[in-house]
C-alpha positions as CSV (number, residue, x, y, z in Angstrom):
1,X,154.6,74.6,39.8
2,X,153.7,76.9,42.6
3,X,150.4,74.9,43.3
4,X,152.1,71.5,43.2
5,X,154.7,73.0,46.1
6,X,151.9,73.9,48.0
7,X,148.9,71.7,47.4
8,X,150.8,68.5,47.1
9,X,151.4,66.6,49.8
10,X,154.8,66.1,51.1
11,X,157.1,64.9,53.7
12,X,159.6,67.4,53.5
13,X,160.1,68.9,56.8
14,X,160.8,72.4,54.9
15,X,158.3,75.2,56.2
16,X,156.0,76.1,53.3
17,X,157.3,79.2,52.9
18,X,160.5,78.2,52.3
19,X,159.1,75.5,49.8
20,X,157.2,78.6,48.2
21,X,159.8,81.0,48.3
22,X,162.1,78.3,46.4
23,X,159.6,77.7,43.5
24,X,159.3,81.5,42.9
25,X,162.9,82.8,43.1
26,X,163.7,81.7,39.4
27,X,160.4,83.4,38.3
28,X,161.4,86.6,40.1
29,X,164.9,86.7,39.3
30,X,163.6,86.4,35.7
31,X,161.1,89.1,36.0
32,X,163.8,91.6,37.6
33,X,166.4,90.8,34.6
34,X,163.6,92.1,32.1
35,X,162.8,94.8,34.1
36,X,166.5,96.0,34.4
37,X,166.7,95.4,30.4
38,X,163.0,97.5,29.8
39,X,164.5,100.4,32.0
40,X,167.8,100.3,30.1
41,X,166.1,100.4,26.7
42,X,163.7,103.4,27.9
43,X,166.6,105.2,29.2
44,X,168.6,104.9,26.1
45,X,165.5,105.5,23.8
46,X,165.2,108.8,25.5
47,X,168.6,109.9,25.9
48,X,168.8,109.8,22.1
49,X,165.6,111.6,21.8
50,X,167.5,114.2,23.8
51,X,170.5,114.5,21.9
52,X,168.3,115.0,18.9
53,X,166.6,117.6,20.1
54,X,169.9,119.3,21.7
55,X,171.5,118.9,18.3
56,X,168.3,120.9,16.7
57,X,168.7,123.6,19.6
58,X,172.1,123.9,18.8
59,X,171.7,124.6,15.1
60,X,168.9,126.5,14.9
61,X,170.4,129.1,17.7
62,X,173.5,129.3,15.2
């Protein structure tokens, strides 16, 4: 897609960076949604490693 915006010849009177930037942004967005969604899932992960390992602190200082 990228290379058809700006290999392709065209009459648009757009400047080719705005032709670029406008066949990336759905790409990018995309990429920044799953790389919100990775962090989320690593934070969680570890915050219920630690809450296990609290929880074993906890008992075995009982």
């Amino acid at each position: 897609m990228v290379n058809g915006v700006v290999n392709d010849p065209t009459t648009s009177t757009t400047s080719m960076d705005g032709r670029v930037r406008d066949a990336v942004a759905p790409g990018a967005a995309i990429a920044g949604i799953m790389s919100d969604s990775r962090a989320d899932a690593i934070y969680q992960y570890h915050a219920a490693s630690d809450a296990d390992f609290n929880e074993a602190a906890a008992d075995k200082a009982k």
